[in-house]
Steps between C-alpha positions, in 0.01 A plus 500: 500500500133453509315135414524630142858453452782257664870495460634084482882355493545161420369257749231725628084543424228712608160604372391792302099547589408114503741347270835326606765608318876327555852503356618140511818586398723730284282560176210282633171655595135398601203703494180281642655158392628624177851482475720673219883602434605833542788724338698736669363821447190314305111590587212223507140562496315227683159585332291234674590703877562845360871493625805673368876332544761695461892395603774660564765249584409325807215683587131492402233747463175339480205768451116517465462659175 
């Protein structure tokens, strides 16, 4: 995986270029300080970073799009 694209479980956070992206728990994510819910198999657009959240039960995919 480059700095493009990071895999998260529950728990866990990292950074994708400059912003830090987190999984606070199961179905709870945060992409530079904004947090929002997540479905399984659901994909969120965080617009304001250009970051793409897709899960797939306990594990995150957080991409530069």
């Amino acid at each position: 995986m480059s700095d493009d694209t990071i895999m998260l479980t529950p728990r866990h956070h990292g950074k994708v270029g400059v912003y830090f992206c987190s999984v606070t728990r199961e179905g709870i994510i945060a992409v530079a300080g904004e947090q929002r819910n997540i479905a399984d198999g659901e994909e969120i657009l965080f617009d304001r970073a250009g970051i793409k959240v897709s899960r797939d039960a306990s594990e995150y995919m957080f991409s530069r799009i």
